[in-house]
N, CA, C and O atoms as a DFTB+ gen file, in Angstrom:
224 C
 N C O
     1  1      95.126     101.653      65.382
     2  2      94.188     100.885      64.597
     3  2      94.726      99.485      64.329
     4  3      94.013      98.486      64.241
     5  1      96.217      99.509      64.193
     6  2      96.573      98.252      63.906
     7  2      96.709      97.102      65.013
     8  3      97.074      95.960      64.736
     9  1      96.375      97.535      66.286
    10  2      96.752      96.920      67.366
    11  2      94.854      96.352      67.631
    12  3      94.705      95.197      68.029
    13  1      93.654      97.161      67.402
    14  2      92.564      96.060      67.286
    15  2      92.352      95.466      66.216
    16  3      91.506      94.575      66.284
    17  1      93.097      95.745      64.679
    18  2      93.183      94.263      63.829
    19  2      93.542      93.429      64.425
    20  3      92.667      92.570      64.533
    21  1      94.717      93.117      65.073
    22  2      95.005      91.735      65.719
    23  2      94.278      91.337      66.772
    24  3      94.385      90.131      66.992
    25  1      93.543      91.958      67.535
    26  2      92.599      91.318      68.376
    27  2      91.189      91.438      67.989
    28  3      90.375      91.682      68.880
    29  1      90.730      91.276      66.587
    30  2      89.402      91.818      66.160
    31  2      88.542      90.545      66.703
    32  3      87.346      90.726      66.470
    33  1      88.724      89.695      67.154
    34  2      87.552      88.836      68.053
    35  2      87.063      89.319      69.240
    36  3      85.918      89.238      69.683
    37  1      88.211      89.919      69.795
    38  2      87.622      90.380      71.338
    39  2      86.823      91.792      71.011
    40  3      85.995      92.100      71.868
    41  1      86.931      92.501      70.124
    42  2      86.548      93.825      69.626
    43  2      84.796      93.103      69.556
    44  3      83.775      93.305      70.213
    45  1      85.207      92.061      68.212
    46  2      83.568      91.516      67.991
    47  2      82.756      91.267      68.907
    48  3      81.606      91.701      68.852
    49  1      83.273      90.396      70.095
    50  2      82.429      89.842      70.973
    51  2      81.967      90.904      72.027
    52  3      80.990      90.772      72.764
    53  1      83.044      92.266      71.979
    54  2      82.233      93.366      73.552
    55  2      81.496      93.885      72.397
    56  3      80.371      94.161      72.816
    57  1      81.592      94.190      70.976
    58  2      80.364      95.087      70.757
    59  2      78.947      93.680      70.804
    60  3      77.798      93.821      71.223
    61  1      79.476      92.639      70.320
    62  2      78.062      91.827      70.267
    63  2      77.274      91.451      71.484
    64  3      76.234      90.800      71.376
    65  1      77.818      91.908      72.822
    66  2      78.023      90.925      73.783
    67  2      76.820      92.366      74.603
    68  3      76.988      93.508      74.174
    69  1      75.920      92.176      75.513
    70  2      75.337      93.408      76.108
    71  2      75.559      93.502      77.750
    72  3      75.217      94.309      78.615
    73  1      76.326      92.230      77.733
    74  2      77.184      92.343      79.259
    75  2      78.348      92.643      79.759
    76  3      79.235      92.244      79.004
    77  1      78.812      93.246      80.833
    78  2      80.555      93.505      80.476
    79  2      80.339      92.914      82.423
    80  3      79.492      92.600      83.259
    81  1      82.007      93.119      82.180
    82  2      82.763      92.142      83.214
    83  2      83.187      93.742      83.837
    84  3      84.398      93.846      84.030
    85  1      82.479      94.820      84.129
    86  2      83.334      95.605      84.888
    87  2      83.241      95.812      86.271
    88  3      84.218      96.172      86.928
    89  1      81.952      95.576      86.842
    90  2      81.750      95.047      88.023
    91  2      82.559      94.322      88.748
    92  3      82.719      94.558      89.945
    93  1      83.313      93.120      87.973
    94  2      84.146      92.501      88.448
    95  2      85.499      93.476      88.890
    96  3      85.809      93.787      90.040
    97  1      86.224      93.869      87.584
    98  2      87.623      94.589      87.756
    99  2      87.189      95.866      88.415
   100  3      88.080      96.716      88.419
   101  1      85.939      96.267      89.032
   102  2      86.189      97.428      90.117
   103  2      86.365      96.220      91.535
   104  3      86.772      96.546      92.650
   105  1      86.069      95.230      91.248
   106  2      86.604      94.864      92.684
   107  2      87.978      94.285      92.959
   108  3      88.488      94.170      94.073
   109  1      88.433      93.985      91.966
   110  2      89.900      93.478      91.435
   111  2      90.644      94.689      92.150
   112  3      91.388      94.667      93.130
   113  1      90.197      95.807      91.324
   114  2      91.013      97.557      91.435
   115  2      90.764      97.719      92.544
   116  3      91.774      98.314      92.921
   117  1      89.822      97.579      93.807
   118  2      89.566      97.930      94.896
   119  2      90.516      97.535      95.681
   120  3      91.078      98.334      96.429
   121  1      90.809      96.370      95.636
   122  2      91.635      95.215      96.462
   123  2      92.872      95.460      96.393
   124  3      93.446      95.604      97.472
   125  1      93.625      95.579      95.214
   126  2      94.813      96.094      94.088
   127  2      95.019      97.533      94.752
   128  3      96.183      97.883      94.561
   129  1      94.250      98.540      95.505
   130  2      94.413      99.717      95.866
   131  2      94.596      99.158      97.316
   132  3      95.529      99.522      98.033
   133  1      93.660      98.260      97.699
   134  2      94.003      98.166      99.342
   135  2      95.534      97.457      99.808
   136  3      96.106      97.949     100.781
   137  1      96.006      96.583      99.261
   138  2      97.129      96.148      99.199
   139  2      98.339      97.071      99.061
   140  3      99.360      97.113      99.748
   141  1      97.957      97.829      97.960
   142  2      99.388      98.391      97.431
   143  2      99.181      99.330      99.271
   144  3     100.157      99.110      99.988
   145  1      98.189     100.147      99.869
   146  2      97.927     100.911     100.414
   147  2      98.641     100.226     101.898
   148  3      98.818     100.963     102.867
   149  1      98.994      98.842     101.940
   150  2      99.041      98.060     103.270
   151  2     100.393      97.383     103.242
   152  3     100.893      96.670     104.112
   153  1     100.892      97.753     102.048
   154  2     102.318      97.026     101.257
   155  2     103.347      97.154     102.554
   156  3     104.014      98.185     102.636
   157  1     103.458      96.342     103.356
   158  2     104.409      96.064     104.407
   159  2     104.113      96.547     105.660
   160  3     104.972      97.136     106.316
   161  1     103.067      96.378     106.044
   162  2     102.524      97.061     107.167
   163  2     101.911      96.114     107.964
   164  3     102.035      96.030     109.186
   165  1     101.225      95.380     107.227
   166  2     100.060      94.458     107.921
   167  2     100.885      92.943     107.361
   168  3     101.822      92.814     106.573
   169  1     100.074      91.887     108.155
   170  2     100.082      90.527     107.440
   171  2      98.412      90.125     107.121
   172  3      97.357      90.730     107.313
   173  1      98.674      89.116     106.679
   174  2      97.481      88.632     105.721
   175  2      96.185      88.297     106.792
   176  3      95.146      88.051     106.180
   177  1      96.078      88.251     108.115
   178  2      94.765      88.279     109.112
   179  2      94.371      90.097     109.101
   180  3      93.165      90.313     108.975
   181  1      95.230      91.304     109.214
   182  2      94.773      92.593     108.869
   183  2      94.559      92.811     107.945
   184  3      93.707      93.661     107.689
   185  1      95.311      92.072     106.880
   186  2      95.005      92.636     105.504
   187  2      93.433      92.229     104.914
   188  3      92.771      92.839     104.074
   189  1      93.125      91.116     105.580
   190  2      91.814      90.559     105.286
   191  2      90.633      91.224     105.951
   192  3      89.630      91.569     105.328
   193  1      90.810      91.391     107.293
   194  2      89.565      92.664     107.841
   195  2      89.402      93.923     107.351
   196  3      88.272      94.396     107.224
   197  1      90.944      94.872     106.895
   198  2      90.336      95.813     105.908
   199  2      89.485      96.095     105.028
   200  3      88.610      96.953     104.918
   201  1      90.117      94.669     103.983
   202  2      88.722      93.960     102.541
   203  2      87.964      93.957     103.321
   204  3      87.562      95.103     103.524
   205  1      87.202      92.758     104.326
   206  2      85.833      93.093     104.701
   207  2      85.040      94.003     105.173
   208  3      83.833      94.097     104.947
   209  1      86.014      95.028     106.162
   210  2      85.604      95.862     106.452
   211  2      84.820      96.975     105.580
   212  3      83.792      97.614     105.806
   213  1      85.661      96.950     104.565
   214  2      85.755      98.411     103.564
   215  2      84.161      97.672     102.618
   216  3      83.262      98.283     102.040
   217  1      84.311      96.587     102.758
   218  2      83.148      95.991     101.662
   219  2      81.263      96.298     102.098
   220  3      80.216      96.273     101.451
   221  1      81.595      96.539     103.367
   222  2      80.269      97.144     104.193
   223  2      80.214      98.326     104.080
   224  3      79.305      98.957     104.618
């Protein structure tokens, strides 16, 4: 409890707010999974057709 007293603005603004940003961080987390998944395997021209690939 004492840890959202100190952030009680951000508390205020997601209950006031009727939009959220999670759409975004599933694609953040998507990417964040494909990487860790490619972590020394590929360079950055494979690592980039996976993302597109996987995005279709």
């Amino acid at each position: 409890m004492k840890y959202i007293q100190t952030d009680i603005d951000a508390v205020k603004h997601a209950l006031s707010h009727s939009w959220s940003n999670g759409i975004v961080e599933g694609q953040v987390n998507r990417l964040k999974v494909i990487k860790r998944q490619m972590y020394g395997r590929a360079k950055l021209d494979l690592l980039e057709k996976k993302v597109l690939y996987q995005r279709t």
